[in-house]
C-alpha positions, -999 to +999 in steps of 0.1 A: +001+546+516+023+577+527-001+599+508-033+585+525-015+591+561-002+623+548-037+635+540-056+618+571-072+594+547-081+554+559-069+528+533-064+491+537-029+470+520-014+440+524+016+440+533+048+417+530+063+404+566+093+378+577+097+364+609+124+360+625+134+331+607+132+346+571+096+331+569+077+351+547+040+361+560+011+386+545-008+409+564-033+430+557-040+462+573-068+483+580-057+522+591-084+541+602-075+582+612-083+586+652-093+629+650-093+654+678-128+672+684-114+699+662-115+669+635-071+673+632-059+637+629-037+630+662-030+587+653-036+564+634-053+526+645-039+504+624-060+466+624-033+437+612-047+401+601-026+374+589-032+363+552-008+341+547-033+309+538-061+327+520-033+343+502-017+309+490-049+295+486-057+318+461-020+314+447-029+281+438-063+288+422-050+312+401-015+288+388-042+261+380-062+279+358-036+298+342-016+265+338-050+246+326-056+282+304-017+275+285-024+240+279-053+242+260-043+271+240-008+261+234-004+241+199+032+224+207+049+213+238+076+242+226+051+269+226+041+257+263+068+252+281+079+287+286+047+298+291+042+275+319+073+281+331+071+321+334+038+315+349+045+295+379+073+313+384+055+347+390+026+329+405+046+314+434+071+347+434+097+330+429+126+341+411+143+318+383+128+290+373+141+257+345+119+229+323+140+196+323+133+172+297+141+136+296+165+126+261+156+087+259+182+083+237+213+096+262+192+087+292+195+122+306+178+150+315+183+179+293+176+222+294+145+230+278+138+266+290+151+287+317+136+318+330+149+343+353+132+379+373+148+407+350+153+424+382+177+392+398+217+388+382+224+348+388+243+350+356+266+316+375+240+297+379+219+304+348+255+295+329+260+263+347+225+252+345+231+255+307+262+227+309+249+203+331+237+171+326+215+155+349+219+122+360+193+100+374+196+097+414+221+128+419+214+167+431+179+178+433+167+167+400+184+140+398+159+125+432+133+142+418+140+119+385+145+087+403+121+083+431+090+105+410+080+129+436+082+169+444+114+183+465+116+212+483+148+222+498+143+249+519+181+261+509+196+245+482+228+267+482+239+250+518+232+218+506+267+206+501+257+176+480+243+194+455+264+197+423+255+238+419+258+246+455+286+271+443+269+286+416+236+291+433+257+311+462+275+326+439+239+347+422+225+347+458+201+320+454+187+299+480+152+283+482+142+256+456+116+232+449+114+204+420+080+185+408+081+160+385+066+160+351+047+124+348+020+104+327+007+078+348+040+063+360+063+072+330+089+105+343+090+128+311+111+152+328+110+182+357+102+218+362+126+235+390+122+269+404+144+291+430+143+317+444+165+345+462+156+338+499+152+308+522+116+291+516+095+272+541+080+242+525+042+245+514+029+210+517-007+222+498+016+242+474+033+205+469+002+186+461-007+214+434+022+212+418+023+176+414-008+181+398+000+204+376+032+181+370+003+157+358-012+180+332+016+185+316+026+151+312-006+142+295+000+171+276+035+166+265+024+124+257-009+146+236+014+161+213+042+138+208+011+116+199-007+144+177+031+153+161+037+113+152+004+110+139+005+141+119+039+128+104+019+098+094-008+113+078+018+138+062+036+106+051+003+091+035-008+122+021+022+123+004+017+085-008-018+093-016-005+126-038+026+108-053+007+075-071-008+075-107-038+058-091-075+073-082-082+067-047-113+078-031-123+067+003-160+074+021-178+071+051-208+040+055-233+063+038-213+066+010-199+103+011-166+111-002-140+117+025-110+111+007-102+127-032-063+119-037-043+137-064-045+111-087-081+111-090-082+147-095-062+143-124-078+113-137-112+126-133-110+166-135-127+169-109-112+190-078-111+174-040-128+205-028-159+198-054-160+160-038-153+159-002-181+158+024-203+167-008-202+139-031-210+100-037-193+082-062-222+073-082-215+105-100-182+092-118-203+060-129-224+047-156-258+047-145-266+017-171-233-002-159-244+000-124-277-011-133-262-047-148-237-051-119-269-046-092-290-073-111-252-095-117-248-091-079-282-100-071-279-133-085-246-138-071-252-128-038-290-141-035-299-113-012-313-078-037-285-050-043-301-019-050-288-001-083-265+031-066-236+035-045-247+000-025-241-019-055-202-006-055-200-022-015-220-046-016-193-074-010-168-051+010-197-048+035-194-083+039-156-084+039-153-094+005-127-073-017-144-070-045-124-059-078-137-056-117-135-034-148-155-004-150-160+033-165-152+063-151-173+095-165-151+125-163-163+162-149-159+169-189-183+140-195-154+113-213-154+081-203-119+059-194-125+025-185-110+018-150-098-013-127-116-006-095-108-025-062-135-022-034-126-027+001-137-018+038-121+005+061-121-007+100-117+008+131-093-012+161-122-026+171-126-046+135-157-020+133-166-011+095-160+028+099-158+033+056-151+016+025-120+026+001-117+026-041-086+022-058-087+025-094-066+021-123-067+037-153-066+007-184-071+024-217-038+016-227-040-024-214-074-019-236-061-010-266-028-030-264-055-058-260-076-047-287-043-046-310-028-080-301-067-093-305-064-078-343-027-088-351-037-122-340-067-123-365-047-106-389-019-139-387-050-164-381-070-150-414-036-147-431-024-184-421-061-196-435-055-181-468-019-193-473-036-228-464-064-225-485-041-216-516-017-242-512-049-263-510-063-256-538-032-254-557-019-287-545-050-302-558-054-282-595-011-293-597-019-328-588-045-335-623-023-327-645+004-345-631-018-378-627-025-368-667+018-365-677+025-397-650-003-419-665+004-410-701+041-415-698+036-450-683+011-454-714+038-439-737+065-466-722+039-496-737+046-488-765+077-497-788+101-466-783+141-465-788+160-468-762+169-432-762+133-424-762+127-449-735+150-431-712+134-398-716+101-407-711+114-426-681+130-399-664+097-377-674+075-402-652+104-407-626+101-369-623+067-370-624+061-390-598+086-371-573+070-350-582+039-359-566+052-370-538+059-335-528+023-325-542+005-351-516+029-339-488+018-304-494-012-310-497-013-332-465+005-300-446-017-273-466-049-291-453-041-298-416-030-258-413-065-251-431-080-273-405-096-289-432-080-326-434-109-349-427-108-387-421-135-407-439-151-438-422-159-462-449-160-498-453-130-507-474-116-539-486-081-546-472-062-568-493-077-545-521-060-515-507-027-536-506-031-551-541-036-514-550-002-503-534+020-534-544+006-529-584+017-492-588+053-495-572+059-529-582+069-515-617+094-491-598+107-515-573+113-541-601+130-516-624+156-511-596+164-548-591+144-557-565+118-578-555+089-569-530+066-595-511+034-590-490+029-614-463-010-610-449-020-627-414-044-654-419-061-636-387-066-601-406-103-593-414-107-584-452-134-560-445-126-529-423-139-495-417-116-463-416-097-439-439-088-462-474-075-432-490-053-424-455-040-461-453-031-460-491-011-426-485+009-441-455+020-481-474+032-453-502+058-437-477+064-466-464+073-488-492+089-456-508+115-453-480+125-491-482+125-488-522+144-458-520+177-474-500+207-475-528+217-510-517+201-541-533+177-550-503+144-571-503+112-552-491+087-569-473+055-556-466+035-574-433-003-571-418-008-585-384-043-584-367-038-573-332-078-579-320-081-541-318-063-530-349-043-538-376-003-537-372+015-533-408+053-530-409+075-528-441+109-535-436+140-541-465+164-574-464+194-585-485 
């Protein structure tokens, strides 16, 4: 400016004013030369007009869109916050400026940033601003924090009430103004800023910066929201990347969104080769889809097209749908797989997706395969130990009938008594003999699955007669006498097993026989109208 009036030159400024009362004011000025008729420069006429508003006005303009500029360039609320808070600062030419937060936990307001004009020293207050701990309802911020609007205190430092009254006077600080940082009607914290002289309030400059107190509060609720969600995802991703299991997720068309680590490694294939490219038709066996469209078909009773509708087809209708199938590898092996279907909603309950988890079962598979064996191994191995105890019981038990019959033969005859004894004990033996034969036998059969009852007509009292004559010799031999007692109301003509029957009077009458006291054995028929009762009991 000194050069232009030096030189005789017009120029136009603005210019920085106070009243009287320390009220700041802008002017701009117009200076025009006024020349002598030689054309020397004699004065100057200097034209004044008061900018003060348009001036503000286009303060304001310019905070917004630099503040609206920050916050949707900044990617964290601590990238922003001394951005914004530099900005307003210079914007309003102020002089220091602070970013209170609210800690939920201690229920105060805490320091964020601070920023200061290099040009200023308020090293006081900058160092008790650091150390205090705002309390809801006192000092500026404190108001500010409990009643949710903007104050401007024209000068702070002669405020006696406030808690920094000192330090403020101490760095030569006097105007200050506080707007609350909100969402809706939740406080989140505060921005302050002072400055070196007294300041006149701006009631416009007020209603901006509540606004702007606004934008960051949806801003700072934004990225707590985006940080807690990315700690989710980060959390799932790491579930997703830490199981064994394949788990693929897509969108309602059927394109893979989701490729987890485990189906990488089960399937060889990368995420990068699958996402947004893929379906999963291309890790299945065209045939096997094929059956399971025409098996879901019929279960279903509406058609299911053979592809990657036929994997969904119940989880479109809300129905998990879970079964054995194979995966074909990027290297063209096959695994066989437990695959569970299910739909992916929205909040609304909207079906946005559907999700497969799959588990790999070779090794159920072949444990299954080798139990299956081992078990037909035993089952064949049990059949042939039956079989040739079977058949050995019965090629055992003709000879024996051959040494028990001749020996009784042999004991018809006139022997010595030596003689007699030895060819007693050889059919004594003989017949033990058998017994253990027929018991085998019985045992070896009903392992074999072969011991079959006949259904014959068979004459009672004959099977009885039978009985009584071929251990009558034995019980007599022993002392003892043996009597059959037969109920008038027995039919002598039945159907069943004759050979069975016989088999269970032998045990019978062999345990009463074979008692080593001197007892009588009765044996005792009794018709029952459904069946016959027989009992055999010994007596003294």
């Amino acid at each position: 400016m000194r050069e232009k009036i030096r030189t005789g030159q017009p120029f136009t400024t603005q210019v920085l004013n106070y009243r009287r009362n320390g009220e700041r004011y802008w002017l701009h000025l117009d200076v025009q030369p006024l020349r002598d008729p030689s054309g020397e420069v004699t004065s100057f006429l200097a034209i004044e007009n008061d900018i003060s508003q348009s001036r503000r006005h286009e303060q304001r303009i310019a905070v917004q869109l630099e503040v609206s500029k920050i916050l949707a360039e900044a990617i964290s609320i601590e990238q922003a916050i001394p951005l914004l808070l530099e900005t307003v600062g210079k914007s309003l030419e102020w002089h220091a400026g602070a970013v209170w937060m609210k800690d939920t936990k201690a229920d105060e307001l805490m320091l964020r940033a601070f920023w200061k004009n290099a040009a200023v020293e308020m090293r006081p207050f900058e160092q008790v601003c650091r150390s205090l701990k705002v309390v809801k309802g006192q000092g500026m911020l404190g108001r500010v924090w409990e009643t949710g609007v903007c104050v401007w205190e024209e000068d702070l430092a002669g405020n006696e009430q406030c808690p920094r009254s000192q330090a403020l006077q101490a760095s030569g600080l006097h105007g200050a103004l506080c707007f609350p940082v909100v969402k809706d009607t939740e406080f989140l914290g505060a921005f302050e800023f002072i400055s070196t002289s007294v300041e006149f309030s701006d009631t416009e400059m007020l209603g901006i910066l509540k606004s702007i107190g606004s934008q960051v509060g949806q801003f700072v609720v934004r990225k707590r929201a985006e940080a807690a969600l990315l700690v989710a995802n980060r959390l799932n991703q790491a579930i997703l990347d830490g199981t064994r299991y394949s788990i693929i997720s897509t969108d309602l068309d059927g394109v893979i969104q989701t490729f987890n680590s485990g189906a990488e490694s089960l399937l060889g294939y990368r995420a990068a080769e699958m996402v947004g490219i893929k379906t999963p038709e291309v890790i299945h066996d065209a045939r096997e889809v094929v059956m399971r469209a025409a098996a879901l078909t019929a279960e279903l009773g509406v058609p299911v097209p053979a592809g990657f509708e036929t994997f969904v087809a119940k989880a479109r209708i809300r129905v998990p749908d879970e079964g054995e199938w194979t995966y074909i590898r990027k290297d063209g092996t096959r695994l066989p797989v437990l695959l569970s279907v299910t739909g992916l909603t929205n909040a609304e309950g909207a079906l946005t997706g559907f999700l497969g988890i799959a588990a790999d079962i070779t090794e159920r598979r072949r444990f299954e395969n080798e139990l299956r064996m081992a078990k037909e191994q035993a089952e064949s191995a049990n059949r042939a130990k039956g079989e040739f105890l079977a058949t050995m019981s019965h090629e055992i038990r003709t000879p024996m009938n051959g040494i028990i019959g001749m020996s009784g033969l042999l004991l018809e005859t006139k022997l010595e008594s030596s003689q007699r004894d030895m060819v007693d004990a050889i059919r004594t033996s003989g017949e033990a003999l058998m017994d253990i034969i027929e018991d085998i036998l019985d045992f070896s059969k009903i392992e074999a699955r072969r011991l079959d009852l006949v259904e014959e007509t068979f004459s009672l009292d004959a099977v009885i007669d039978g009985v009584v004559d071929l251990l009558n010799h034995k019980i007599q031999s022993k002392g003892l006498t043996m009597g059959v007692i037969l109920d008038p109301d027995v039919p002598l003509s039945m159907r069943g097993d004759a050979g069975r029957l016989r088999q269970i009077l032998f045990n019978l009458m062999g345990n009463a026989q074979s008692s080593p006291t001197r007892e009588r054995s009765i044996f005792s028929s009794a018709w029952l109208g459904d069946r016959v009762e027989t009992t055999c009991w010994s007596s003294q």
